[in-house]
N, C-alpha and C positions, 0 to 999 in steps of 0.2 A: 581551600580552593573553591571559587564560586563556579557552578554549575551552569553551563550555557544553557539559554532557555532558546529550543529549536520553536517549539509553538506558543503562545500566548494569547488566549482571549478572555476580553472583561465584557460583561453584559451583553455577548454576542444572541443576538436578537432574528430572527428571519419571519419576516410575512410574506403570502403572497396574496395578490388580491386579485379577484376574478367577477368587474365589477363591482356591484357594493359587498359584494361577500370577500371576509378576509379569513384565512388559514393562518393560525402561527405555526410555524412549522419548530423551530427554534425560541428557546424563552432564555434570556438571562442566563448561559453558560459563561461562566469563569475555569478556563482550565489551562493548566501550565504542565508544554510536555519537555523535559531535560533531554539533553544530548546523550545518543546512549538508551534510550528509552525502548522498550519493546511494547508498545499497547496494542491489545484487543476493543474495538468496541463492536459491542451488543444493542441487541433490543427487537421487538415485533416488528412488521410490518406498520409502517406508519410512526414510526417512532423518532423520526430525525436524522437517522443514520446519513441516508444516503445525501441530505442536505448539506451535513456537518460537514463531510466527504468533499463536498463541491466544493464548500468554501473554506475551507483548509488548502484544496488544489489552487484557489485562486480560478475557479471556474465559473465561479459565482460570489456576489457580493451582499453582505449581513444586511439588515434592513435599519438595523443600529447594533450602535457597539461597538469593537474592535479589535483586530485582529491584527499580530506580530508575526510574521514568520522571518526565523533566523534574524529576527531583531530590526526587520524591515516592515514598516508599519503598512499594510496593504490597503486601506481601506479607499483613498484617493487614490490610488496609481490608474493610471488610463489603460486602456486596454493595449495598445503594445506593451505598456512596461508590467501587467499582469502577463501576458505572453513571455516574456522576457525572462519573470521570475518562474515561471513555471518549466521552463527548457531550464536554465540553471541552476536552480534550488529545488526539484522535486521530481521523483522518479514513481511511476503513474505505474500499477499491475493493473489488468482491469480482467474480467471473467472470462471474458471472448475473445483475449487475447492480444484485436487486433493486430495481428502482423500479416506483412503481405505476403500472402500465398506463392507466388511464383518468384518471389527472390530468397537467396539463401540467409541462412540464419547473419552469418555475418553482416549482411549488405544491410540488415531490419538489424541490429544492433548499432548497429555507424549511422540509423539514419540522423540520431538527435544531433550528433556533432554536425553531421549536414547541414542545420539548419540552425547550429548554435552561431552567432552573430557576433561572440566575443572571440580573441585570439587566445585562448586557451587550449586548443585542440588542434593540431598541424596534422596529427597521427590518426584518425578516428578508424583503420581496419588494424591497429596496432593494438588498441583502447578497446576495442569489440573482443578481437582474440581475446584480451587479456579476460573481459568482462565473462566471456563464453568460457573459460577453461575455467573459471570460478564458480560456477554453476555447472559442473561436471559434465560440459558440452566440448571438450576438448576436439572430439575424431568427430563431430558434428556440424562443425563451423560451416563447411562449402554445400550440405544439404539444404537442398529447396524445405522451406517449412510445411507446407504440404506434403513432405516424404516421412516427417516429423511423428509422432504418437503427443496426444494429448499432455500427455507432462513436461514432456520433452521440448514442446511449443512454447510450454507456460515459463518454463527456463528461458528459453530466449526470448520471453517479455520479460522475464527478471531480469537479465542480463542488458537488456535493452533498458530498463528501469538504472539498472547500477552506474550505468557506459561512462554520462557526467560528473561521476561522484557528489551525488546532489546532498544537499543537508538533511533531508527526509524521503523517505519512502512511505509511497501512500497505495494501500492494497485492498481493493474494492472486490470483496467476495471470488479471490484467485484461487478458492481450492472449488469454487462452486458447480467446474464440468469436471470432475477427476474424480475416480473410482476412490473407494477409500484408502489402501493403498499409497496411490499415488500424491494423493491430498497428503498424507503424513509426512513423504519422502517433501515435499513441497514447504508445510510446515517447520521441517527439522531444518531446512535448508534458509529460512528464514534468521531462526536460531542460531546457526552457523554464522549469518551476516551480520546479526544484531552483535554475534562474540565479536564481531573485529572490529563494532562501536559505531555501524549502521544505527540508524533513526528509523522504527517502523511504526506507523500507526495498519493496523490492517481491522477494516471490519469484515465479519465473518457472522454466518448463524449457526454455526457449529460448533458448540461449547468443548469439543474434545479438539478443534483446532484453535480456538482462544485459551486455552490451558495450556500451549506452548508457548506464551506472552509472559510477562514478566508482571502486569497489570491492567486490569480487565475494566474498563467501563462501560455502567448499563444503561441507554436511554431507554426513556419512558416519556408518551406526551412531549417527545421536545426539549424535555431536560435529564437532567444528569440525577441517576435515583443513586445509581451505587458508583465508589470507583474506589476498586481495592489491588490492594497486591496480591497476586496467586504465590502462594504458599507453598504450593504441592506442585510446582510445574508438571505438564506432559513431557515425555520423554519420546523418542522415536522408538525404542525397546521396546517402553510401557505401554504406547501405542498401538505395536505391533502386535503384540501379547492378548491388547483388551479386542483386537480384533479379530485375530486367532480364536478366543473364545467364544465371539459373539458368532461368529459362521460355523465353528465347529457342530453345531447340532443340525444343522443342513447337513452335513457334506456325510452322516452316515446313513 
């Protein structure tokens, strides 16, 4: 059985120019991510991450190269039909959340159906429940997000990520305002979704939250230095455990 390729890019390239000065931000990436995939990416400050991120979202386009997602060649689509693909094939975590404050978890989980343009969706506070009691937000749904706790929030941007049943999940540093703790429960919950054969790419700079991936890649300068399978996954136990330890010598 052949393996669906959800990502694909050959010679993906990004410069920016500012003036006659030019950045490459991006160098010649080749990387193919299967259905089913759980990826971590890594790397410094400055290293590609957040570039790669864009245009994998279809938020931003390569400067050459080319770029597949779910087998749709993105490099020409025009800006509605990047809009387009991005409501239906990709589900966006981002650090801050975004969701609106003053409406309830459900009404910021139904908003993407709101605004999805295909007839796929009749039901979208049916589709949000569902998506809410999957990220253990069940007795949550009718609470203002503002009445929320940080983690609690970041579930109903998961859930708001999930709603479309997109082809990819793309997680832009979502344990980055959460206590450690909370980050693992987040983590594990990612884990959970990858089990039922979710597609995540999440970058992260927290290597004890990239060891709950399945396979880790590290940029460097713009390119791809390492990209391996984790051997030893994190567990949410082993987690819990290595942080037990690590504050135990405080707390006497």
């Amino acid at each position: 059985m052949l393996l669906k390729k959800v990502i694909e890019t050959k010679n993906l390239t990004r410069i920016f120019k500012n003036g006659e000065i030019e950045v490459q931000a991006l160098t010649n990436i080749d990387l193919i991510i299967y259905e089913g995939e759980f990826v971590a990416i890594m790397g410094a400050s400055g290293s590609g991450k957040s570039t790669f991120l864009n245009i994998l979202g279809c938020l931003d386009k390569p400067s050459s190269g080319d770029y597949f997602l779910d087998g749709v060649h993105v490099n020409k689509l025009s800006k509605n039909q990047l809009a387009d693909i991005r409501n239906q094939k990709i589900g966006f975590i981002f650090q801050s959340y975004n969701l609106l404050s003053r409406t309830s978890a459900l009404e910021n989980v139904a908003l993407p159906l709101v605004y999805n343009r295909t007839d796929r969706f009749n039901n979208p506070k049916e589709l949000a429940q569902k998506a809410l009691e999957l990220v253990g937000l069940k007795d949550r749904i009718h609470h203002k997000t503002n009445e929320l706790s940080g983690g609690q929030q970041q579930r109903v941007a998961i859930a708001r990520a999930l709603v479309n049943d997109p082809a990819l999940i793309l997680s832009d540093e979502a344990t980055g305002n959460l206590d450690s703790k909370t980050s693992i429960d987040v983590a594990d919950l990612f884990v959970q979704l990858n089990n039922k054969g979710k597609t995540i790419v999440m970058i992260t700079h927290e290597p004890e939250i990239a060891q709950f991936a399945k396979r880790m890649i590290y940029l460097r300068d713009g390119a791809i230095l390492t990209d391996e399978i984790i051997q030893n996954r994190n567990t949410k136990e082993k987690a819990l455990k290595d942080l037990e330890l690590t504050v135990q010598p405080f707390n006497k």
